[in-house]
C-alpha atoms as an extended CHARMM CRD file, in Angstrom:
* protein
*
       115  EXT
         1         1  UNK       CA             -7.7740000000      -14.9100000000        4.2670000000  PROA      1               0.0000000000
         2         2  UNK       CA             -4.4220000000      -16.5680000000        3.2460000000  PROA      2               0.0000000000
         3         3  UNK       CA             -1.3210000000      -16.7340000000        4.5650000000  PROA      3               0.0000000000
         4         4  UNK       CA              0.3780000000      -14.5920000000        1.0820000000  PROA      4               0.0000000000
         5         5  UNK       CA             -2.3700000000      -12.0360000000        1.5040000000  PROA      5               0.0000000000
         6         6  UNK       CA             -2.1360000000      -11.2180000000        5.4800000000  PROA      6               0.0000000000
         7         7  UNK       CA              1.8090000000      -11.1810000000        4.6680000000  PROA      7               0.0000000000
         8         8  UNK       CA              1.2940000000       -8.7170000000        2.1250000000  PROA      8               0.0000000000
         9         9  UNK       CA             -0.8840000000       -6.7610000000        4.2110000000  PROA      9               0.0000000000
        10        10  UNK       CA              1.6690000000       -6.9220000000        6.9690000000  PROA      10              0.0000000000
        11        11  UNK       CA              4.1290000000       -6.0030000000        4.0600000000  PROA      11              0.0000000000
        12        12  UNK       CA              2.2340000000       -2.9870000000        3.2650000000  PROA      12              0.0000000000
        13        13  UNK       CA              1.5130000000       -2.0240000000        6.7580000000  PROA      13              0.0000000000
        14        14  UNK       CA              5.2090000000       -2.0670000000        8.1460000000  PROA      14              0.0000000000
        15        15  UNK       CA              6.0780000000       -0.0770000000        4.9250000000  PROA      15              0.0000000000
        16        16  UNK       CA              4.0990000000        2.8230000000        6.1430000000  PROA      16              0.0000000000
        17        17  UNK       CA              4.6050000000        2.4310000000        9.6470000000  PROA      17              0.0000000000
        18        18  UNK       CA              8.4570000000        3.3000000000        8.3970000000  PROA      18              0.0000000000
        19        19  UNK       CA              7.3110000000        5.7980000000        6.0750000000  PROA      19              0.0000000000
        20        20  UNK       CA              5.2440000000        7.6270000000        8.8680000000  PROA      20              0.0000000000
        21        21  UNK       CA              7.7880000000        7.4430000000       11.2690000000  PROA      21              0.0000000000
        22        22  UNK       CA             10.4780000000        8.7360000000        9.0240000000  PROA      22              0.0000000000
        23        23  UNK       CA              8.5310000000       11.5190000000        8.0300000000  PROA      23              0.0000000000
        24        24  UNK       CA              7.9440000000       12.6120000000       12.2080000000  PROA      24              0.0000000000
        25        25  UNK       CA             11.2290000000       12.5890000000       12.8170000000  PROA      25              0.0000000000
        26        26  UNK       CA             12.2920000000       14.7390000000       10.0640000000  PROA      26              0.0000000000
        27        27  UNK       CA              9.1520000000       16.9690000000       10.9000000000  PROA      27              0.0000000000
        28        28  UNK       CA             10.8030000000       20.2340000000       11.8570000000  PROA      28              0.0000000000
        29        29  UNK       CA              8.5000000000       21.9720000000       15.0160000000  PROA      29              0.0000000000
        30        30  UNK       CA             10.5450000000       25.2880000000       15.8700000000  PROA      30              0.0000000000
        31        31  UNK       CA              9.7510000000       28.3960000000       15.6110000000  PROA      31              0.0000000000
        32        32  UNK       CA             11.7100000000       30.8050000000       13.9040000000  PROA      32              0.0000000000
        33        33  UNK       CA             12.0970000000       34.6580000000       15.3170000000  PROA      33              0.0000000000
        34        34  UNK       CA             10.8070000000       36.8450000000       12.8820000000  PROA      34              0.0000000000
        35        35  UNK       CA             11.8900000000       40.0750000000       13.0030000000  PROA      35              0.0000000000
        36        36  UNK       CA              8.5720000000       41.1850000000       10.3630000000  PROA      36              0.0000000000
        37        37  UNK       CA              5.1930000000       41.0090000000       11.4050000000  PROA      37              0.0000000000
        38        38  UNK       CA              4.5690000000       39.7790000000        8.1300000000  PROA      38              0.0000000000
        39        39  UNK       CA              6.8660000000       36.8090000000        8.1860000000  PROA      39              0.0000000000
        40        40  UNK       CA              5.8660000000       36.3700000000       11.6310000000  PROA      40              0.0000000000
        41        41  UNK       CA              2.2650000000       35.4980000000       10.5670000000  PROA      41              0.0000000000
        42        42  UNK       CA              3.8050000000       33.1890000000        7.9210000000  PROA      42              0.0000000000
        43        43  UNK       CA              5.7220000000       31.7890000000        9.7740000000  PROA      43              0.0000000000
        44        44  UNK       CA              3.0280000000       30.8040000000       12.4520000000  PROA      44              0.0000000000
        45        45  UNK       CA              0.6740000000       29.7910000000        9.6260000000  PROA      45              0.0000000000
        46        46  UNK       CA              3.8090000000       26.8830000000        8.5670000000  PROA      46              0.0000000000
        47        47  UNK       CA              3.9170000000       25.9820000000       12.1200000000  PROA      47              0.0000000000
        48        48  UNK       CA              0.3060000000       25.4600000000       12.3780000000  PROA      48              0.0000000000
        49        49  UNK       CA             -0.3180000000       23.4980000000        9.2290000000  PROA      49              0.0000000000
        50        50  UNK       CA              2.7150000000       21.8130000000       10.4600000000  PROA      50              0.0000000000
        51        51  UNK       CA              1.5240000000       20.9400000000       13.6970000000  PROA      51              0.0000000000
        52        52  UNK       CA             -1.9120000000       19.9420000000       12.2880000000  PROA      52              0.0000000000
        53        53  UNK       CA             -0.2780000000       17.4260000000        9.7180000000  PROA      53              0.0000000000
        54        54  UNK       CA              2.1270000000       15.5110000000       12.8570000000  PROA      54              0.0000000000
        55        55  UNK       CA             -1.3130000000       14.9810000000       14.3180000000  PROA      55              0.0000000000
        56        56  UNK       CA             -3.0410000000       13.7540000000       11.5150000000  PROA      56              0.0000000000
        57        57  UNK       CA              0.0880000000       11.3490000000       10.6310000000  PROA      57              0.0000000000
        58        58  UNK       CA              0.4580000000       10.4600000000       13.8950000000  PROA      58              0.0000000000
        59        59  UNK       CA             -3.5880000000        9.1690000000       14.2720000000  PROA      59              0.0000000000
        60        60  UNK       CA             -2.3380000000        6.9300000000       10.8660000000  PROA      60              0.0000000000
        61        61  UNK       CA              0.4410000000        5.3920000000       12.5900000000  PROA      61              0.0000000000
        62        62  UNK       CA             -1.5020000000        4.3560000000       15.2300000000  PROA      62              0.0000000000
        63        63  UNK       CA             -3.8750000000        2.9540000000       13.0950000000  PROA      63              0.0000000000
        64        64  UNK       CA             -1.0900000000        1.0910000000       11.1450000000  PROA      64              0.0000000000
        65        65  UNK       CA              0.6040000000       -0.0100000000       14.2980000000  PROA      65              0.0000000000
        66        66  UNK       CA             -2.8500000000       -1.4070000000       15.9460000000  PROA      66              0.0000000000
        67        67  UNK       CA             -3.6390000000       -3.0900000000       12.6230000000  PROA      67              0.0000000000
        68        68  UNK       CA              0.2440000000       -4.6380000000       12.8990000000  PROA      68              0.0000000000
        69        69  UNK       CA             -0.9210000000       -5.8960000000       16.0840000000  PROA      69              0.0000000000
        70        70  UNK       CA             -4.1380000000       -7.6020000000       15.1620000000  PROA      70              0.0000000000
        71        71  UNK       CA             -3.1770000000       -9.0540000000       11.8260000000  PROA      71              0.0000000000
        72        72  UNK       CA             -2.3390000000      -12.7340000000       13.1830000000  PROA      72              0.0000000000
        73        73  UNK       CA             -5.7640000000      -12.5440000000       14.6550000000  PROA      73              0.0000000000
        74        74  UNK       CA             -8.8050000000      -15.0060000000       13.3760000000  PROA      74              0.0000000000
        75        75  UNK       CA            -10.6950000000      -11.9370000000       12.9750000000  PROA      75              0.0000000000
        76        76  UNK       CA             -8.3220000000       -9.5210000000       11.0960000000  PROA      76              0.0000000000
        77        77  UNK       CA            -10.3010000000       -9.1110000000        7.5930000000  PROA      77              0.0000000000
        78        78  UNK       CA            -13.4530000000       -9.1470000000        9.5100000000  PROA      78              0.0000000000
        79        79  UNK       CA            -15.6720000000       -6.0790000000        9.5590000000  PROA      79              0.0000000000
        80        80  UNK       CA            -16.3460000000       -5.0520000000       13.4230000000  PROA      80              0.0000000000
        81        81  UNK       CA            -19.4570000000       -4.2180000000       12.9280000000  PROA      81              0.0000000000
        82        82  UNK       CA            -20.8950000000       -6.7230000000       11.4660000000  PROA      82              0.0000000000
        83        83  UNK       CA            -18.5710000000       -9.3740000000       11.2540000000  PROA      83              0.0000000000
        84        84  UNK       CA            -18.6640000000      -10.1360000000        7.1150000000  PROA      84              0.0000000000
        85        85  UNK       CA            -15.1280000000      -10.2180000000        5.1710000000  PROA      85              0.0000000000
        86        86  UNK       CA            -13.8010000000       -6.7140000000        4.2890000000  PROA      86              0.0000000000
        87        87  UNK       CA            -12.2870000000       -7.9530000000        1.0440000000  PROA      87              0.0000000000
        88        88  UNK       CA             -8.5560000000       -8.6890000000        0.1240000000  PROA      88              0.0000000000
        89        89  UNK       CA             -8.8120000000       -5.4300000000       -2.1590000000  PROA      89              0.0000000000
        90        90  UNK       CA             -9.8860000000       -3.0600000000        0.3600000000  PROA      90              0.0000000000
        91        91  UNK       CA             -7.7780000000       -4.2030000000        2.7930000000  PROA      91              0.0000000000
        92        92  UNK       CA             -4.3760000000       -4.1850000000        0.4910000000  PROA      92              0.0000000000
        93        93  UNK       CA             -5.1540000000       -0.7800000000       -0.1770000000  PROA      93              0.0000000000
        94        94  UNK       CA             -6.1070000000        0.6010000000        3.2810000000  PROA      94              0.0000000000
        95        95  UNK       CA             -4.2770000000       -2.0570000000        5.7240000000  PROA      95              0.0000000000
        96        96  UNK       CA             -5.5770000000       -0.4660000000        8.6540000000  PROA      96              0.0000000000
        97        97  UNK       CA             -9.2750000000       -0.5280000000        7.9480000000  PROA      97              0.0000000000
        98        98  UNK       CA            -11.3160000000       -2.2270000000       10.4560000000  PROA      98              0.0000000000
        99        99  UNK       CA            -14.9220000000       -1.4310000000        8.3280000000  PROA      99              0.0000000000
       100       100  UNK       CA            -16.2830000000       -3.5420000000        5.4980000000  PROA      100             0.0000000000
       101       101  UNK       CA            -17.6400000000       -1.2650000000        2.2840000000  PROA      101             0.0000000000
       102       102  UNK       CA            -21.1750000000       -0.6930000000        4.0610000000  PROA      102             0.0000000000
       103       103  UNK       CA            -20.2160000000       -0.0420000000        7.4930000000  PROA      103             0.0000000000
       104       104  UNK       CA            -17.8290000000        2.2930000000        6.6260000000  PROA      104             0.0000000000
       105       105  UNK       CA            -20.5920000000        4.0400000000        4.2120000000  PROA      105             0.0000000000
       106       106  UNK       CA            -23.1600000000        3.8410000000        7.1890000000  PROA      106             0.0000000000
       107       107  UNK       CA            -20.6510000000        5.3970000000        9.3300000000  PROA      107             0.0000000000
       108       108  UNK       CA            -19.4310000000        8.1430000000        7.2710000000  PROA      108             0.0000000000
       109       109  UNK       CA            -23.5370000000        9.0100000000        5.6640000000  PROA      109             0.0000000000
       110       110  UNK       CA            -25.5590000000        7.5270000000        8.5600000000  PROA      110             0.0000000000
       111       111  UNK       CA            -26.9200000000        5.4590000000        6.0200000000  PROA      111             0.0000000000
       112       112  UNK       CA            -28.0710000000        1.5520000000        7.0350000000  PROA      112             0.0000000000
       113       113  UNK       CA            -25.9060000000        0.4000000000        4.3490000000  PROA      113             0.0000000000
       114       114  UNK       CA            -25.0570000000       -3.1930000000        5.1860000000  PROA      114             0.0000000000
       115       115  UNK       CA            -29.1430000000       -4.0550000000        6.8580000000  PROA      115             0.0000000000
């Protein structure tokens, strides 16, 4: 991997680490009092769908941050599994990915993709 493409990887990645970030701190967590039972229950269905989306985003920036961290390493491009190149492609448009094409397929089906 070159220099230009691990910089715009790192590019990419440090764009949504800000993105990510920005969006948890403007993620709004309180509860409102309801004085309806009705807009009680909506207003604890928000909360939870909410809650469930800080924790998914938050799993992504940790993914984006670890990736930030490994990028200047000799192995950053190289599936962990079982060790081939994940491709420029794949990784420009998921920076974070650690799985080449067939891992990730044997990993996600069970399949022996890459064997």
């Amino acid at each position: 991997m070159t220099e230009q493409q691990k910089t715009r990887i790192r590019a990419r990645l440090n764009e949504r680490v800000d993105l990510l970030t920005r969006r948890a701190q403007a993620l709004d967590l309180t509860l409102e009092h309801c004085p309806d039972e009705t807009d009680q229950a909506s207003e604890l269905a928000r909360h939870s769908l909410d809650l469930a989306l800080r924790e998914r985003e938050s799993g992504q920036l940790r993914e984006a941050q670890m990736a930030l961290a490994r990028i200047d390493s000799p192995r950053f491009g190289q599936c962990e599994d079982c060790g081939a190149d994940i491709g420029t492609a794949r990784l420009l448009a998921r920076p974070s990915t650690r799985l080449c094409v067939c891992c990730q397929a044997e990993f996600e089906q069970g399949l022996s993709a890459c064997a």
